[in-house]
C-alpha positions as CSV (number, residue, x, y, z in Angstrom):
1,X,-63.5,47.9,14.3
2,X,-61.2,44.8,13.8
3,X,-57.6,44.4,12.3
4,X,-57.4,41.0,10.8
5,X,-54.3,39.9,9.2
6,X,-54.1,36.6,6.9
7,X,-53.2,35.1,3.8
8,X,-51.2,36.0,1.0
9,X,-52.1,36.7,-2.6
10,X,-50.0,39.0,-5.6
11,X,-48.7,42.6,-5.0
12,X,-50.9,45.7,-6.6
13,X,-48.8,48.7,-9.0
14,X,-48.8,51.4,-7.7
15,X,-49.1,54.8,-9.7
16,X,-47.9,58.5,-9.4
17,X,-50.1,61.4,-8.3
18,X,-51.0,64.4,-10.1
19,X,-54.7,66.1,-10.4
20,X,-57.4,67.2,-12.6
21,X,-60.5,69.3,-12.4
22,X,-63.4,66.5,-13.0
23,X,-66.2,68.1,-15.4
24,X,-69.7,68.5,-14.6
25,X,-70.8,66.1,-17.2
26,X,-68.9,63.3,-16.5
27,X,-71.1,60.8,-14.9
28,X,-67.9,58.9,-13.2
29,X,-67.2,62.0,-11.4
30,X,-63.5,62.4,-12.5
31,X,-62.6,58.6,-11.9
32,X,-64.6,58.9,-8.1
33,X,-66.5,56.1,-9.8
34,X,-65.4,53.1,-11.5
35,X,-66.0,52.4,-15.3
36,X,-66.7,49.0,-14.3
37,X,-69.8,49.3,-12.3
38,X,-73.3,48.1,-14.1
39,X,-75.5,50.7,-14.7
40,X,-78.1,49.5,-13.3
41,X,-77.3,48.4,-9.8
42,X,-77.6,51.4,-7.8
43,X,-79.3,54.4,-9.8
44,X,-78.2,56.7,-6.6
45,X,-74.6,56.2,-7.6
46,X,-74.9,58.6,-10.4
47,X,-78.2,60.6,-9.1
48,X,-76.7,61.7,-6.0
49,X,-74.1,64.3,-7.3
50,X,-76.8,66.2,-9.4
51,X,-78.4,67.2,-6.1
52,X,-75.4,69.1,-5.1
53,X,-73.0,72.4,-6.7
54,X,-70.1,71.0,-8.8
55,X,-67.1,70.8,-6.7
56,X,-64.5,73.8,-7.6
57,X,-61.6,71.5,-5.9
58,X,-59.3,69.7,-8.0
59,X,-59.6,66.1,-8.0
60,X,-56.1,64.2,-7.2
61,X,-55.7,61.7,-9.7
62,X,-53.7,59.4,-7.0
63,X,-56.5,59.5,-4.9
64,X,-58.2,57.4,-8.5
65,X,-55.3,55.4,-8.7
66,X,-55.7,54.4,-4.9
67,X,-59.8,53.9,-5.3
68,X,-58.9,51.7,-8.5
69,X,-55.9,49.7,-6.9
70,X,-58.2,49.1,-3.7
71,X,-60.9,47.8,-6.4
72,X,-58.7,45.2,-7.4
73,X,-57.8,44.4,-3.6
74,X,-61.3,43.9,-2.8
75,X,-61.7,41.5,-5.9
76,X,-58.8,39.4,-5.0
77,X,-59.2,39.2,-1.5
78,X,-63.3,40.0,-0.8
79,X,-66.5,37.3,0.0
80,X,-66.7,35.1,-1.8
81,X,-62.7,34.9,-3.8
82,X,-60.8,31.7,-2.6
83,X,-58.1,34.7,-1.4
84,X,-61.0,35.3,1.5
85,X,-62.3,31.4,1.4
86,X,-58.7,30.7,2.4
87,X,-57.9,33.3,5.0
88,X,-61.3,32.7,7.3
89,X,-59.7,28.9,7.3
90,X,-56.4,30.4,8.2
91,X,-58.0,32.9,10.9
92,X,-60.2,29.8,11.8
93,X,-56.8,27.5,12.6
94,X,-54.9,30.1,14.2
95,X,-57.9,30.6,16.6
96,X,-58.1,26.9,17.5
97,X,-54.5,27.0,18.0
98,X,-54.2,29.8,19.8
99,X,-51.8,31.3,17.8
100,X,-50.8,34.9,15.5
101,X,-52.5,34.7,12.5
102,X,-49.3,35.8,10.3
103,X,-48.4,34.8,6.9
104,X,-46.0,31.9,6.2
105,X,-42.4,32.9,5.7
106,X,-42.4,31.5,1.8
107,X,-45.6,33.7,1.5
108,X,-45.2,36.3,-0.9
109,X,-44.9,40.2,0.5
110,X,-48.0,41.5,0.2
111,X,-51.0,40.0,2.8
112,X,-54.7,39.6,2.1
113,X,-56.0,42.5,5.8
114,X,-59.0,42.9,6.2
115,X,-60.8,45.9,8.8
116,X,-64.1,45.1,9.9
117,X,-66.9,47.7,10.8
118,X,-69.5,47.5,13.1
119,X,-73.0,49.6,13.2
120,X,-72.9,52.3,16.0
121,X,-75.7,55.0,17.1
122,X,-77.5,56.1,14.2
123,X,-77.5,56.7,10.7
124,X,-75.6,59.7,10.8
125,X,-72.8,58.4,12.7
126,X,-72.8,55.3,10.9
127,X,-72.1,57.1,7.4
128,X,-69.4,58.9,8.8
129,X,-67.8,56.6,10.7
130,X,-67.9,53.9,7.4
131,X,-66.4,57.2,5.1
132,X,-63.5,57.1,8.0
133,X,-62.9,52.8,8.3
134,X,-63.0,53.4,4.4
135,X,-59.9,55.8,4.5
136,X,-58.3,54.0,7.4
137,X,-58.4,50.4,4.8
138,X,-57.4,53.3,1.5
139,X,-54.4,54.1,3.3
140,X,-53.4,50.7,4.8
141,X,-54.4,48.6,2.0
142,X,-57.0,46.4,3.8
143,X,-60.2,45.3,2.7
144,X,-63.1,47.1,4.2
145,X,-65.9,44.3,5.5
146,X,-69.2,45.7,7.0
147,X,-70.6,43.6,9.7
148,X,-74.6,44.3,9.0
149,X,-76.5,42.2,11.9
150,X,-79.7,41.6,10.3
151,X,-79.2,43.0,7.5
152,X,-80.6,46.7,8.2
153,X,-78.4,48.9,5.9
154,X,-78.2,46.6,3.2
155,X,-81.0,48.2,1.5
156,X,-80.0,51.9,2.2
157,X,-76.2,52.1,0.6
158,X,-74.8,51.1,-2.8
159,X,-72.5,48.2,-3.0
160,X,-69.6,50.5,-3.3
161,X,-67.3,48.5,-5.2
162,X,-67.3,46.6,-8.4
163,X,-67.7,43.2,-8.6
164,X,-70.7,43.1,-6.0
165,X,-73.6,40.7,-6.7
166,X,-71.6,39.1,-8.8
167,X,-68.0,37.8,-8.0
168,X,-67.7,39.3,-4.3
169,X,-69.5,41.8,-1.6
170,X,-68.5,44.3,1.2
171,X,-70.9,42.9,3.4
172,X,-69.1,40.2,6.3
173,X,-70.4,37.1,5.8
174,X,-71.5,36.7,9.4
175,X,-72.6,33.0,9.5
176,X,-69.4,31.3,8.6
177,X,-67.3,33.9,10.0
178,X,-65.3,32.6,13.1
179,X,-65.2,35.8,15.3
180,X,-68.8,35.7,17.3
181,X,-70.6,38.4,18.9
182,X,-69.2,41.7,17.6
183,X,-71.6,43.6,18.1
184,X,-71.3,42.6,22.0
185,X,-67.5,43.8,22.1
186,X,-66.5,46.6,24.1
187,X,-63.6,47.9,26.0
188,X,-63.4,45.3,27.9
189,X,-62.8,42.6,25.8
190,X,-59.5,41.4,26.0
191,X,-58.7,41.4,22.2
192,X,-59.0,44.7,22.2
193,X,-56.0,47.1,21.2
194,X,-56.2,49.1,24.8
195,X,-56.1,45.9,26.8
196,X,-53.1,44.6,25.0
197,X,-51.1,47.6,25.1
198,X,-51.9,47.9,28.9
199,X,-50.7,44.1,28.9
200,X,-47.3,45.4,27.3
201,X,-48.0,43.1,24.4
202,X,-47.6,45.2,20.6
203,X,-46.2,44.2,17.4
204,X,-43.3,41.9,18.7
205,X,-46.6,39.5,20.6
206,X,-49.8,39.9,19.3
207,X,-52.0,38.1,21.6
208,X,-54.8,37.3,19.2
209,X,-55.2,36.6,15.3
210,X,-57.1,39.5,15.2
211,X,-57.4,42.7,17.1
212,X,-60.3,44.8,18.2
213,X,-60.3,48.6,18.1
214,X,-62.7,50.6,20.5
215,X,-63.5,53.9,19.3
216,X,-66.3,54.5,21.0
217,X,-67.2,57.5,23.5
218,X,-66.4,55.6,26.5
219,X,-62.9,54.0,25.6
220,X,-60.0,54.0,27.5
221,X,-57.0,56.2,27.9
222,X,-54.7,52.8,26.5
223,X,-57.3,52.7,23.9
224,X,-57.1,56.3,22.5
225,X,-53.3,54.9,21.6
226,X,-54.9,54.1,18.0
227,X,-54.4,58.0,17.3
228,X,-50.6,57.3,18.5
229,X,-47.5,56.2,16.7
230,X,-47.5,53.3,19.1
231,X,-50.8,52.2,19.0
232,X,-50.5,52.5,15.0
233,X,-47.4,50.4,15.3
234,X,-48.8,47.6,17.2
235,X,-52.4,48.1,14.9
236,X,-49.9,47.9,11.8
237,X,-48.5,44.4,13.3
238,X,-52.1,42.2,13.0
């Protein structure tokens, strides 16, 4: 997983919680999916929950205020939008130069953050581990990319968010993307959030433009810090 932090682009509303019961019928599952998705992309998106019992839990309606707001996020700022066109060059340059990717100080407040996934184990893991990045990018208003090395899941999963095929994509664009070798990363690589909090170095000196997170079953005691207040603080930083 990667913490990327670049450019800047407008702010998103925000909107208040509350919850409703989501009927049976409704093919958008309560708001779970958007209005603005063509029918016709993915004929699982709306098959899938007829295989399974109605849910008898409510259904927060600020969790469909969050899933609409990060819709707009990934329009602004996903593949393909000059938001993302502009911060690979920025990542790019502050690679080259060897120095923090952080946004200008006449940028506006809110930053274009992106969170990278990588495929681990099987398909299993993979789905759960994609529901969890997901959250991780829900909660901290990043835009989820999924790094998909020759393109092996691309014909299993939905594009989950509108917009895809058309103006922008979840999938990394891996050929133009200046971080190389992912999939090759492990705890050991010196970008990674354990090294640089063994190094001392958090949110005051991040020692990259972007930061690698290994959650993996053989990571490091510095490394399990990402569950920590002080390994979320210096994650936070990038």
């Amino acid at each position: 997983m990667l913490e990327l932090y670049v450019v800047s682009e407008q702010g998103l509303g925000r909107a208040s919680p509350s919850s409703t019961v989501p009927d049976t019928r409704d093919r958008l599952l309560g708001g779970l999916l958007s209005p603005d998705f063509d029918d016709h992309s993915c004929l699982s998106r709306y098959l899938a929950s007829l295989y399974r019992r109605p849910s008898l839990h409510n259904l927060s309606s600020h969790l469909v205020s969050r899933l609409r707001r990060y819709e707009s996020l990934h329009r602004l700022c996903g593949p393909g939008t000059p938001a993302y066109s502009r911060s690979v060059a920025h990542l790019r340059h502050s690679m080259d130069t060897h120095r923090p990717a952080r946004a200008s100080s006449n940028s506006s407040s809110s930053e274009c953050s992106y969170i990278v996934w990588t495929p681990e184990e099987g398909l299993g893991n993979r789905i759960l581990s994609t529901a969890s990045t997901f959250l991780y990018a829900l909660l901290t208003d990043r835009v989820l990319l999924v790094h998909h090395p020759g393109d092996d899941l691309n014909n299993i999963f939905c594009e989950p968010f509108p917009g895809a095929t058309t103006t922008t994509t979840w999938v990394l664009p891996v050929k133009d993307f200046p971080i190389r070798n992912i999939k090759r990363f492990t705890f050991h690589t010196r970008e990674s959030l354990g090294n640089a909090l063994g190094r001392g170095e958090g949110s005051r000196d991040p020692p990259a433009p972007w930061l690698y997170v290994h959650l993996k079953t053989d990571y490091q005691p510095d490394d399990r810090r990402f569950f920590c207040d002080d390994g979320q603080d210096a994650v936070l930083s990038w």
